[in-house]
Each structure stands twice: as structure tokens, then as C-alpha cells.
RONU-925861 format. One record per residue (C-alpha): residue in three letters; x, y, z. Coordinates in steps of 0.5 Angstrom, whole numbers, padded with zeros to 4 digits, always signed. Example, Ala and Ser with C-alpha at 12.3 -4.5 7.8 and 13.67 -1.06 7.14 Angstrom:
BEGIN
ALA+0025-0009+0016;SER+0027-0002+0014;
This chain:
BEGIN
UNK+0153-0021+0030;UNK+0146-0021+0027;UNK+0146-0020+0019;UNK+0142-0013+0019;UNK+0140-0015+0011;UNK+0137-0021+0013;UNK+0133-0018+0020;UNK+0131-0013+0015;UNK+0128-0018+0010;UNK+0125-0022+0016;UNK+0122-0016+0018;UNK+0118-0014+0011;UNK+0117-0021+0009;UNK+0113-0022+0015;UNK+0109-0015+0014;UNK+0107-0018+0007;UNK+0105-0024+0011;UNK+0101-0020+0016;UNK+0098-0016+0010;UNK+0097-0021+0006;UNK+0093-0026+0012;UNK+0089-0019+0014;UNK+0088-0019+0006;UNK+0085-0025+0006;UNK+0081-0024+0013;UNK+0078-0019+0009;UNK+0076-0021+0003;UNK+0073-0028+0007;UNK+0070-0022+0012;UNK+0066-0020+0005;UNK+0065-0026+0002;UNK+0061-0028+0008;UNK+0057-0021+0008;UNK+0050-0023+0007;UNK+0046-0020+0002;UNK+0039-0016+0004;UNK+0033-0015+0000;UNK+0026-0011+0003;UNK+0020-0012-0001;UNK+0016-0007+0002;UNK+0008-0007+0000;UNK+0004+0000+0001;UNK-0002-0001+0005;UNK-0003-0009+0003;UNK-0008-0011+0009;UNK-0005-0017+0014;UNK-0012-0021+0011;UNK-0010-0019+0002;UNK-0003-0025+0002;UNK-0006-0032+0001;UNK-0001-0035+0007;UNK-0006-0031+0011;UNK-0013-0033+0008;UNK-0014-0029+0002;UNK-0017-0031-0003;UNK-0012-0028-0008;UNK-0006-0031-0011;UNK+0000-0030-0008;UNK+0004-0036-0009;UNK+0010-0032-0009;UNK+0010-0028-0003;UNK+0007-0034+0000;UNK+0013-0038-0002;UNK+0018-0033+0003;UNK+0014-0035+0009;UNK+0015-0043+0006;UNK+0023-0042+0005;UNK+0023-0038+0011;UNK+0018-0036+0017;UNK+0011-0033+0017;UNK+0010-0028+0023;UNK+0003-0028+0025;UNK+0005-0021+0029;UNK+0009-0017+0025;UNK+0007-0010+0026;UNK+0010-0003+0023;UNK+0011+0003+0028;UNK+0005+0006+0025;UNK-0002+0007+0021;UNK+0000+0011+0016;UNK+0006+0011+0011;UNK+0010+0017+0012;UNK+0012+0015+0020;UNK+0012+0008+0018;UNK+0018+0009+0014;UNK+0022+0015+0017;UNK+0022+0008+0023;UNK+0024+0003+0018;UNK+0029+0007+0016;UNK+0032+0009+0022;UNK+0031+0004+0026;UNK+0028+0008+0032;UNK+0022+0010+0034;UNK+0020+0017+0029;UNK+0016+0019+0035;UNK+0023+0021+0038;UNK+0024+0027+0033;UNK+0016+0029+0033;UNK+0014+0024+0026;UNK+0007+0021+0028;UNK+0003+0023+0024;UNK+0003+0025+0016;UNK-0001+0031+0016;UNK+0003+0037+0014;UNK+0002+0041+0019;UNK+0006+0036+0024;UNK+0014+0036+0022;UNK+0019+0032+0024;UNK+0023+0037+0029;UNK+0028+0040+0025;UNK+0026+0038+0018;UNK+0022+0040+0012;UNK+0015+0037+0012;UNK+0015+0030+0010;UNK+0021+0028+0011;UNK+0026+0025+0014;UNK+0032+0030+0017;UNK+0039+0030+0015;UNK+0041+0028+0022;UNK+0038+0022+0022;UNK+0043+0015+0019;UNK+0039+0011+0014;UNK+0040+0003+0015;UNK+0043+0005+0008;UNK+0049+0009+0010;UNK+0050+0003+0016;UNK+0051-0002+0011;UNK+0055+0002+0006;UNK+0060+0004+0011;UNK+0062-0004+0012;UNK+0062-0004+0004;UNK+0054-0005+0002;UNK+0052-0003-0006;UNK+0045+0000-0004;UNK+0039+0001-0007;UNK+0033+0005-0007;UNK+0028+0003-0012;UNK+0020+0006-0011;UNK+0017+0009-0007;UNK+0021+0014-0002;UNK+0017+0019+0001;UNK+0023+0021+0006;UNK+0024+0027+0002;UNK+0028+0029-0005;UNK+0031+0036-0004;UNK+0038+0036-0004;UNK+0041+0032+0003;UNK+0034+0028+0004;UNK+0035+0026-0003;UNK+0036+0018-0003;UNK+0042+0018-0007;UNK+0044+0023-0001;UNK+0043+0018+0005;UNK+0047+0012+0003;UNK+0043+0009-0004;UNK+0048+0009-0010;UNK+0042+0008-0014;UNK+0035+0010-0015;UNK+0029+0009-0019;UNK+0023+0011-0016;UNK+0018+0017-0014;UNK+0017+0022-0009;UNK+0010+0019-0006;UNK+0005+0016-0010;UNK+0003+0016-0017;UNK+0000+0014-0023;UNK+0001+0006-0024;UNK+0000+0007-0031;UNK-0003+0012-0036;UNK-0010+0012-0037;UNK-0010+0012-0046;UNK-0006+0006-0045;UNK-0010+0000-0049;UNK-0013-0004-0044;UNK-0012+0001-0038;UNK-0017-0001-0032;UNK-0018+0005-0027;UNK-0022+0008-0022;UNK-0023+0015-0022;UNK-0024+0017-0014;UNK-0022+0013-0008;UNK-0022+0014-0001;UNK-0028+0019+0000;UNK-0028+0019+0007;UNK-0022+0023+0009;UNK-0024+0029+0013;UNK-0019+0036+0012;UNK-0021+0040+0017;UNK-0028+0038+0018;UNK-0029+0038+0009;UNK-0032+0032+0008;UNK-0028+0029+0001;UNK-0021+0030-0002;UNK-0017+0036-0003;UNK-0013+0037-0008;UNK-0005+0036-0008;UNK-0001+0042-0002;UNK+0004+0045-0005;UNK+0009+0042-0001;UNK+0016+0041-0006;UNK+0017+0034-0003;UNK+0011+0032-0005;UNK+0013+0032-0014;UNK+0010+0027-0017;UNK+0013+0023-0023;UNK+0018+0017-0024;UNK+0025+0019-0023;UNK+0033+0016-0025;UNK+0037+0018-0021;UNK+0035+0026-0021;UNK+0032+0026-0026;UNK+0025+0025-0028;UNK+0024+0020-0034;UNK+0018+0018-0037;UNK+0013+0012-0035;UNK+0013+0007-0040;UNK+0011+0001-0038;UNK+0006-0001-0032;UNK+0010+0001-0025;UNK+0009-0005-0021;UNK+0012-0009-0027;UNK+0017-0003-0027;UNK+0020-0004-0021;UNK+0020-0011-0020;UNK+0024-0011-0027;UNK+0029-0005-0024;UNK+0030-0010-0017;UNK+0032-0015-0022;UNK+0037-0011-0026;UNK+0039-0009-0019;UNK+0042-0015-0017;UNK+0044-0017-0024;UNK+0050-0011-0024;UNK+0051-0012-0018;UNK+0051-0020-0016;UNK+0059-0021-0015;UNK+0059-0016-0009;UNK+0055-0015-0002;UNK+0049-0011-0004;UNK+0042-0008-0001;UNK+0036-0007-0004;UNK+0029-0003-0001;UNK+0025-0004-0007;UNK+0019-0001-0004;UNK+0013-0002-0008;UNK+0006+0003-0009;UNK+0001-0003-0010;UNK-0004-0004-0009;UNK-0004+0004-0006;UNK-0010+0008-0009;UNK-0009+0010-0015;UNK-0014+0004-0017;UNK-0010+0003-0024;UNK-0008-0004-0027;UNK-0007-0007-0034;UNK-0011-0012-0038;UNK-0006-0018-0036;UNK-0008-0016-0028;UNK-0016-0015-0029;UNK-0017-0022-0033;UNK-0015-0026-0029;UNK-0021-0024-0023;UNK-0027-0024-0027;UNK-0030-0028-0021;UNK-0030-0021-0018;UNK-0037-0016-0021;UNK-0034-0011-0016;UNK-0030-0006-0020;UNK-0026-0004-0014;UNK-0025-0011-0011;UNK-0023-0014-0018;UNK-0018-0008-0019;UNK-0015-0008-0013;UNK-0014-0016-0014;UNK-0011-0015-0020;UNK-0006-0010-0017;UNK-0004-0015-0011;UNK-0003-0020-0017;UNK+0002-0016-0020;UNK+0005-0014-0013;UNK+0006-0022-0013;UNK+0010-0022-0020;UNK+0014-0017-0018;UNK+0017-0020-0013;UNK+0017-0027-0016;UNK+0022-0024-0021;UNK+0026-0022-0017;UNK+0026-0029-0012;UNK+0026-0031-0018;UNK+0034-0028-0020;UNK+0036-0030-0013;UNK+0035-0037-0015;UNK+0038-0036-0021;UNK+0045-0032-0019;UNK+0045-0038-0014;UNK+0044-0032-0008;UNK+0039-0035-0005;UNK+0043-0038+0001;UNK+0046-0032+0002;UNK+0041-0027+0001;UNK+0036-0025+0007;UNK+0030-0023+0004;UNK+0024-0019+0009;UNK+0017-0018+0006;UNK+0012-0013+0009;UNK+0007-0007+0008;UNK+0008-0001+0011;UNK+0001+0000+0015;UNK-0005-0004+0014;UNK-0010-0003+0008;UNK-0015+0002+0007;UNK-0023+0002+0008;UNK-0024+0006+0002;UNK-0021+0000-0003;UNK-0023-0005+0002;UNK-0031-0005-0001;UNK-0031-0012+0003;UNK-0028-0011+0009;UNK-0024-0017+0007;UNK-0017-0014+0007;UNK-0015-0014+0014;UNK-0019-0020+0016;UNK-0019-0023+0022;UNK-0017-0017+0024;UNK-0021-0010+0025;UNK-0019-0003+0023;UNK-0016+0000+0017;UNK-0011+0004+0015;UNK-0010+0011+0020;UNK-0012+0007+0026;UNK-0009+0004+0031;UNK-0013-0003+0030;UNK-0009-0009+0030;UNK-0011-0008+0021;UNK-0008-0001+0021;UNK-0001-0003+0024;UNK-0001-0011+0024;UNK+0001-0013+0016;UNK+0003-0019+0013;UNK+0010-0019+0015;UNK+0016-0025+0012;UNK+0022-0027+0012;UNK+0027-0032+0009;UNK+0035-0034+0008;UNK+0036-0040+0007;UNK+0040-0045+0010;UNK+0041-0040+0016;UNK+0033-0040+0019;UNK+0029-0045+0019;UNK+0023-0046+0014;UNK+0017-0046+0014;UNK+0016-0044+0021;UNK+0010-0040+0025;UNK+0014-0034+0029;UNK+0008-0032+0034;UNK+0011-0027+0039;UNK+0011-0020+0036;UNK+0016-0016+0032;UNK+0017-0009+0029;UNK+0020-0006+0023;UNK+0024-0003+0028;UNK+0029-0010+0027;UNK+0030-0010+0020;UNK+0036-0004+0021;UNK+0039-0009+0027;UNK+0037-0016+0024;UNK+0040-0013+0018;UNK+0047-0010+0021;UNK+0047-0016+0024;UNK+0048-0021+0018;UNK+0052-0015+0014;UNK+0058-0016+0020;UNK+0057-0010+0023;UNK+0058-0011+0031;UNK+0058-0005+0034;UNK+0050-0004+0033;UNK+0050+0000+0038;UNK+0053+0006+0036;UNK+0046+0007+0031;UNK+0041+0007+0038;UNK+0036+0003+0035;UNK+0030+0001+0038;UNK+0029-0006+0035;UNK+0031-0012+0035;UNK+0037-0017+0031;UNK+0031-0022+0029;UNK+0036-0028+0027;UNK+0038-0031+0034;UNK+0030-0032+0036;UNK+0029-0035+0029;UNK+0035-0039+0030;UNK+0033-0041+0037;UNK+0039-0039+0040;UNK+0035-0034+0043;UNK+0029-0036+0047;UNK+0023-0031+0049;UNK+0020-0026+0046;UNK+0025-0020+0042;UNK+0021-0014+0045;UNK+0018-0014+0052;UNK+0013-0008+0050;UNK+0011-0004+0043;UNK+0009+0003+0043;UNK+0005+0007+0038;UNK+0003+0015+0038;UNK-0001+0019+0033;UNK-0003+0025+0037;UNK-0008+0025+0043;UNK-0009+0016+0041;UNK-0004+0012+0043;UNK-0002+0004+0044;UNK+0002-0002+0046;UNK+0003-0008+0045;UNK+0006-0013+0052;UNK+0005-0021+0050;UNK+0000-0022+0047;UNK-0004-0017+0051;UNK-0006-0010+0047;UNK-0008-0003+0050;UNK-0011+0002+0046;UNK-0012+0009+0049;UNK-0016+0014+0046;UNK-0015+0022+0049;UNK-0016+0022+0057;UNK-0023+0018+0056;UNK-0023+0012+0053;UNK-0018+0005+0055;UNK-0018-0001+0052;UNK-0015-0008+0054;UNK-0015-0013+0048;UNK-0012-0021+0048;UNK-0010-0020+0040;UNK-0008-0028+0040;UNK-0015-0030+0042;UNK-0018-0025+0041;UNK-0016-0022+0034;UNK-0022-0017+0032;UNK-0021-0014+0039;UNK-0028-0015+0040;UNK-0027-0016+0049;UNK-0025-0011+0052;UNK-0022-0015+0058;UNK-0020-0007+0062;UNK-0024-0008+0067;UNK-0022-0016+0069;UNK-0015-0014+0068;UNK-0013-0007+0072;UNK-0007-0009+0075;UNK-0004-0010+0067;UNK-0007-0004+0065;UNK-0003+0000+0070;UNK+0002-0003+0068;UNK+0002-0003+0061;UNK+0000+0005+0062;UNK+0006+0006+0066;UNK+0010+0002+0061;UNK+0007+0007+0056;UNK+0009+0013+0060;UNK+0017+0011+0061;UNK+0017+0010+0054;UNK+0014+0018+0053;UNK+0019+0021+0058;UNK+0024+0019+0052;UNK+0020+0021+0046;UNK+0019+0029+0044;UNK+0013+0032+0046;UNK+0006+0029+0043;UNK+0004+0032+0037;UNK-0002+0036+0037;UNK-0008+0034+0032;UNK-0007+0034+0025;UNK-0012+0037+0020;UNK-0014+0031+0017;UNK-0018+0025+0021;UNK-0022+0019+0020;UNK-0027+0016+0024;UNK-0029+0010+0026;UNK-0034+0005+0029;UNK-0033-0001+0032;UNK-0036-0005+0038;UNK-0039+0002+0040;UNK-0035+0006+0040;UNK-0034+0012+0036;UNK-0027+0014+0035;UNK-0025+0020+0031;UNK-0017+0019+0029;UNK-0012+0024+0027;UNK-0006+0023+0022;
């Protein structure tokens, strides 16, 4: 008869063995849990990084593209910085809940202005669910209110401010400012600027956490420094960093260091607005720089991009976005085409050109993806886990079609063909690949891909929350004759 004493131990000494072998399984799971770093820049035009014919300096930023892959059709989901960022932050269309434009009077559906509402899941309640720490460090314009606050969607850390700000204060020794940008904006047929709404998601300030601290060094400097300190706390454990950047965002502000380094450029605009994308660069050396340091460097993906194109105000040149045509506010490839890289050594390639386009709707993905997380589905997004296509275990093209919507305008993208529809009147078909400034409008050669493209369009529609109306506050512009007035 079978010693019951032994049976019994038998059975918990292959339980602990199990625990024990679950144990291990998890902590490998862990340990091979990528982390993830977003370098997000803020209206830095596709032409302004020198891997992509600038003539300013940016070795740093270059050099993501040189240990990694430089895409040449990198886009954002929309020309302005409030929709652009409730997409990265999704990972889905914001056009589904109704946020395709910045102005005030055109919220997300059930949610305040300027926000993203609180039924929305982050890329960052994704990643700490499968144990990620997470930061938030500068710009966040999704909303600071209780529950839209970053500590309240799934960011342990957060230094940063609610839009824009001052980079520095204008006493400082040394301080180079201007004193008015973008003067060509118009709020309800009122030529010029408007003073700040009063909208209580709009605070200005720097925060630590929930509470506003002082500036006390030059804030693109800061919060590099601040992603550095982040990386340091937590290199022993899967972390993600979104370290959004205002530069070179107007205000038109740098420090002596920045300003010396173009005197080439008589224009005070344009050497401030070097100096400003100089700094960008240092900020993010330092923190490429603590990757190497920690010896991170291979498991670490880091994603660098802008979150729309540069604006006309600043670009007194119109060297920013060169080759490409437009600003800004517009749905010309320079208003939603950036400078777009990415890096992970030892797992994709180095060094490469991606040509095929992609969309800041696959960071979420792309980021699931390397933090283990299978079950991708449950999130709904609309982009793309970039790393197969990069690896080459993929081949094609990651998205067949990309859309873009601001009220009565609207865009897509079908290989390397360009739709641009403008209200009921005005319809565009451009080769982008061969034709990067949109100068040949191929619509009439082409109808058939033109039906196409709209039909595509239309099926994307049925799936979005109605158009938004048209906002107070537009742009014009003029290019290849036509006269086109654009809302944001």
C-alpha cells in the first residue's frame, strides 16, 4: 500500500518545482522585455534633421537612423499637435471619437476640450499591465484635470507641462527670443494672434508630478536631463519613456550656447530656430548616450519623430520641410510627413532606408510587440508592429491605405500615390515618391485610382464618428494655383 506521507510530499515537491519553473519563466519573460524610448519633437519640418538635407547639425538624431532605419515616408495622423497626439497615444485613428482638429470648439466626443477622454487606454496602461515602469517627461496636451492627468493614465512619473511654454525666462544672461511668431493665423476672420482661451486644460507652467516647480534651466536641456535621470532610476527593470520635446515649437527662445554656434545665419529667426533644433539634438545625445552607458543599447527600441511638420511662421526660408511643400495645419505631405527613425540594435537592421509609409499609429503596436504582450487585439488599434517588416520577415507594405480628416479637407495615402480632397470641389492625385513637392496633379490620367482612393476614403469614414464642422481658426495657402483655406 502507497506511503500517503510520501504521495503527499511527492506532490508538494512537484508543485514547488512547477512554481518554481513558472517562476523562472517569468522572470526570463521579463528579462527579455525590450525597453522603449519616444523621442517626440514638436513641429520639426521633415527637411530640419541633416540625415535628411538639412544644413543643421544633427548628428544625434542622425545617428538613430545609422544604427537603425531612416524612413522616408514616416507620417503622423495629423497636421496639428492635439490630434496627432491623442493617435500616438491611442494607437487608433482620433478621428473615431471626433478629434481632427485643435481648435476649441471641436472636442473629442465625451470629453472635455483638448483632451483625451478617459475611455481611451494609453500605449502606457498597455505597457504597465505586462509590468513596464512609465514616463511621461514634457510636452503632454491631452489633459491635466483629474483622470486626464498623465499620472492617471498609466505614467508613474511625469515632469512636464500642459502645452506650450517658455523654454526659458527672458532675464536670464545671454537669453535670444523673439518676441512674436506665427502671425498669419486667423481666429474668426481676425487677422493675427489671440490671447490665451481660457480653457483650464490649457495651464502654463512646468510640473513635478501635480505640482508646478519652478524653471530653473533652459527646458529642452531639461528635459533631456530628466529622461536621463529616468533611465538611471530605472535601468534594472522593463521601462517606457515618452520624452516629448516643445523644441523647436514657437516660442522662438534659446541660450547663448545654441545661438553661437549659427552665426552663419543674419536672420534672427532662422538662427534661433537652428539653435533651438540644436539643442533638440543634445537632448536626445544624452539620453542615446545613458543607453550606451547602461549597456541598453540592445535592448532598448528607440523611436524618434515629430508630431506634425514645421510651421510657415518660423520657416522665414521655406527650408523646413524641403523637399516637400506645405506647413503646419495643412495636409501637404510638409504638414503630416516628418522625420521619422528607429533603432534597436542587434534586432533590425542598420543603416537602412524604409521607403514604404508608416504612421505613428504603430508605435502602440510595434511597442506591444517587443514588450511581449500577444494579445494586441484586445486594444483595436489601427496601426501596424513595424519589426517584422523591418526584420524582413514580412514582406510588402505594412498598411495598404492611410487616411487623414480635418473638417471639409481630407487625404490618403495608397503606395506611393496621394489623394488630397479639398470640400466637394477640389481633388488631387499626386506621385509623392517622384513627385515629392506635389507639383503634378496625375487625377486626370488616373481616374480609375482616383475612384478607388475615394471609395477607400468612404469605407474609412463609415467607421469614424461624423466630420467635424469647421473650426474658428484656419490658414490659407498657395500652391500650384490653388488657393486652399484649411481649418484646424
Amino acid at each position: 500500500m502507497p506511503d500517503k506521507r510520501l504521495d503527499a510530499a511527492l506532490r508538494t515537491a512537484t508543485a514547488l518545482s512547477l512554481f518554481a519553473l513558472l517562476g523562472l519563466a517569468a522572470g526570463a519573460a521579463q528579462g527579455d522585455q525590450a525597453n522603449i524610448v519616444i523621442l517626440f519633437a514638436d513641429d520639426l519640418g521633415y527637411g530640419s534633421v541633416s540625415s535628411y538635407g538639412s544644413d543643421i547639425p544633427t548628428p544625434h538624431i542622425d545617428s538613430i537612423g545609422r544604427n537603425g532605419i531612416r524612413f522616408t515616408s514616416g507620417y503622423m495622423t495629423a497636421p496639428v499637435c492635439n490630434p496627432s497626439r491623442n493617435g500616438l497615444m491611442t494607437g487608433r485613428y482620433q478621428q473615431r471619437w471626433g478629434k481632427e482638429l485643435n481648435s476649441g470648439v471641436n472636442p473629442p466626443i465625451g470629453a472635455a476640450r483638448g483632451t483625451l477622454g478617459i475611455g481611451h487606454t494609453t500605449i502606457a496602461n498597455a505597457l504597465k499591465k505586462v509590468g513596464y515602469a512609465n514616463a511621461a517627461i514634457g510636452k503632454w496636451q491631452l489633459g491635466m484635470r483629474e483622470l486626464l492627468h498623465p499620472l492617471d493614465r498609466g505614467f508613474d512619473y511625469f515632469v512636464g507641462m500642459s502645452a506650450g511654454m517658455n523654454y526659458l525666462d527672458p532675464k536670464w544672461p545671454g537669453a535670444h527670443y523673439l518676441s512674436v511668431d506665427e502671425p498669419k493665423i486667423s481666429q474668426g476672420g481676425i487677422p493675427g494672434i489671440a490671447g490665451l482661451r481660457e480653457n483650464p486644460d490649457r495651464m502654463l507652467g512646468l510640473y513635478r508630478g501635480r505640482e508646478i516647480v519652478p524653471l530653473e534651466e533652459y527646458l529642452t536641456d531639461h528635459l533631456g536631463n530628466e529622461g536621463v535621470g529616468f533611465i538611471e532610476r530605472n535601468k534594472d527593470r522593463p521601462f517606457f519613456l515618452y520624452l516629448a520635446f516643445n523644441a523647436p515649437h514657437s516660442p522662438m527662445q534659446v541660450t547663448d550656447e545654441y545661438y553661437q554656434r549659427f552665426p552663419q545665419h543674419e536672420n534672427e529667426t532662422r538662427r534661433i530656430y537652428a539653435g533651438m533644433v540644436s539643442a533638440l539634438d543634445d537632448a536626445v545625445g544624452a539620453v542615446l548616450a545613458k543607453l550606451r552607458e547602461e549597456g541598453l543599447e540592445e535592448k532598448t527600441l528607440v523611436i524618434f519623430a515629430s508630431d506634425n511638420g514645421a510651421t510657415e511662421g518660423n520657416d522665414v526660408e521655406r527650408v523646413h520641410n524641403r523637399p516637400l511643400i506645405g506647413h503646419k495645419r495643412n495636409l501637404y505631405d510638409g504638414g503630416t510627413r516628418v522625420p521619422y527613425l528607429v533603432q534597436w540594435k542587434g534586432r533590425i537592421p542598420a543603416g537602412e532606408v524604409y521607403r514604404h509609409p508608416v504612421s505613428s499609429l504603430d508605435f502602440f503596436p510595434t511597442a506591444l510587440a517587443v514588450a511581449g504582450e500577444e494579445d494586441a487585439a484586445q486594444y483595436r488599434l489601427d496601426g501596424v508592429n513595424l519589426i517584422p517588416y523591418l526584420t524582413g520577415e514580412k514582406q510588402g507594405a505594412p498598411h495598404e491605405y492611410l487616411f487623414w480628416r480635418s473638417g471639409p479637407n481630407a487625404a490618403v495615402r495608397y503606395g506611393e500615390w496621394k489623394l488630397l480632397m479639398i470640400g466637394s470641389d477640389l481633388e488631387r492625385l499626386y506621385n509623392v515618391e517622384r513627385d515629392p513637392g506635389e507639383s503634378k496633379d496625375m487625377a486626370a490620367k488616373h481616374p480609375d485610382l482616383v475612384t478607388k482612393m475615394k471609395k477607400a476614403f468612404d469605407r474609412w469614414g463609415e467607421e469614424m464618428a461624423p466630420k467635424q464642422p469647421r473650426g474658428v481658426r484656419s490658414v490659407e495657402t498657395d500652391y500650384n494655383g490653388d488657393h486652399i483655406k484649411w481649418f484646424i
